[in-house]
N, C-alpha and C positions, 0 to 999 in steps of 0.2 A: 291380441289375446294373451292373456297371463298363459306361465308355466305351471303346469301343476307341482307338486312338492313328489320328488323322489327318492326312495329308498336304498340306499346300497350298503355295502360293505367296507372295508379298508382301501384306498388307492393314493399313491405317490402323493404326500403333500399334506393329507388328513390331518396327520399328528401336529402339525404345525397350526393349520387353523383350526384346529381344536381350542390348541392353545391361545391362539390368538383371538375365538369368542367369547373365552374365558378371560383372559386378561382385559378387553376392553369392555366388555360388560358391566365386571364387576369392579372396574377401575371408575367408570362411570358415575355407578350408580351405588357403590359403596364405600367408594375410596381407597378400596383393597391395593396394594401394593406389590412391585417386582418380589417382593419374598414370595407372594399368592402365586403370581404367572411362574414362577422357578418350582413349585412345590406341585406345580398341573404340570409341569412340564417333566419334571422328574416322575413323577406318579406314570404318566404314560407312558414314559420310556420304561418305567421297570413293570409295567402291565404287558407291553409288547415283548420284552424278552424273555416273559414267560408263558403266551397268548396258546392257550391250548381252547383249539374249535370246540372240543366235547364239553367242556364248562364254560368258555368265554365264546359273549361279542361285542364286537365294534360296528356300530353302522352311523352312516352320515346320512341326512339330507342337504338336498341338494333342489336347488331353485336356477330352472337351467342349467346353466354350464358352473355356477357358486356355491360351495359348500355350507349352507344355513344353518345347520344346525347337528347336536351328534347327540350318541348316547352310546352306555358300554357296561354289558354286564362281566363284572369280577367275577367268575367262580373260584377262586386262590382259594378260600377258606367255608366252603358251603357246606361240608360235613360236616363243622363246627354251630356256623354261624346265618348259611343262608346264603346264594349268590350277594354280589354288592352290587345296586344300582350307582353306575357315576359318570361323570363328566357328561351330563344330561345338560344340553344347552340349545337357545333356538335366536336365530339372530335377531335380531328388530324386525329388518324387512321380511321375515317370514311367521312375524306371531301372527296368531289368528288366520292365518292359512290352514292348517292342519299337519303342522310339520311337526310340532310337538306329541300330537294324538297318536301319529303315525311311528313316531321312533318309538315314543312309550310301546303302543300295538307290538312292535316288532320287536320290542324285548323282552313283552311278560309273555307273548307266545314263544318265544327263543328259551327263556325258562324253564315254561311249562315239559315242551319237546326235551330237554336237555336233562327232567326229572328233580329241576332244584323247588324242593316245597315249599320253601322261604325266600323271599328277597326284600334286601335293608339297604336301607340310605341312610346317608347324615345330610341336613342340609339344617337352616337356621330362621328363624323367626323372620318373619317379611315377606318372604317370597310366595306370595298370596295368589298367587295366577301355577304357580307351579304347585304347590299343595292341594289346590283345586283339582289339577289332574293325578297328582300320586295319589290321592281320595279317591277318584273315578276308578283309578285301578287297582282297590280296595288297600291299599297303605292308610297304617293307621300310627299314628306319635304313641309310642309304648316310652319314650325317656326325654328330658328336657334338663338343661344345665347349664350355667354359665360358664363359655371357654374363649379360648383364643386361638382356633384349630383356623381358624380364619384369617390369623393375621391380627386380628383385634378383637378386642370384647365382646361378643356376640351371643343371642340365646340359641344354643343349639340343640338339633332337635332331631332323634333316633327315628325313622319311619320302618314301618314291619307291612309285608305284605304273605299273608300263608295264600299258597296254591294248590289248587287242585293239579295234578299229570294229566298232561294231553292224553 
């Protein structure tokens, strides 16, 4: 019998395979480069040394005893600009289980309870199966541009989601 996809929070080791679904993911399938895996790596570390529970989370899933998949609300700047959806990833062996539905779940109820009326991503033209779900959990492309926040030329693309408070 399969595992089912489970929910948690921060534990010893997370931040590393964060990084490391991010790096091979998108080394994979975009050709992104050690500057990409250094710039997630860096990103996290300066998320964690400022990780305040009342506007931020971090939650992983987990497929058994393997970490599959994570996602992480920013609130650094939500007074301004909105929590920030990021480091939103789900491994291969766990797409189409429900490991992406469930992290997304636990972060715009995380949100909501936390009182951020706004939550933004950045992510880029392509990612057609992940756009499908940030649309499910009403994000919607408010900005598009050509940049290289990626590493390379890429169409990037603002997503905005306005909330209702729990």
């Amino acid at each position: 019998m399969a595992s089912a996809i489970e929910i948690s929070g921060y534990e010893p080791g997370a931040i590393g395979r964060v990084v490391e679904l991010h790096a091979t993911y998108y080394w994979k399938s975009w050709s992104f480069d050690v500057a990409f895996e250094a710039k997630v790596a860096a990103g996290l570390g300066e998320f964690f040394g400022r990780f305040n529970p009342a506007i931020d989370g971090f939650w992983i899933a987990k497929l058994g005893s393997e970490t599959v998949g994570s996602i992480t609300i920013d609130g650094g700047d939500w007074r301004e600009e909105g929590a920030r959806l990021r480091w939103f990833i789900v491994d291969e062996a766990a797409r189409g289980k429900g490991a992406g539905q469930a992290l997304m779940e636990r972060a715009m109820d995380f949100c909501r309870k936390a009182g951020h009326s706004r939550v933004y991503l950045w992510t880029f033209a392509g990612l057609a199966a992940s756009r499908r779900l940030y649309e499910t959990h009403g994000f919607r492309v408010v900005q598009e541009h050509e940049g290289t926040e990626w590493g390379k030329p890429m169409r990037e693309q603002r997503m905005v989601a306005e909330l209702q408070a729990a």
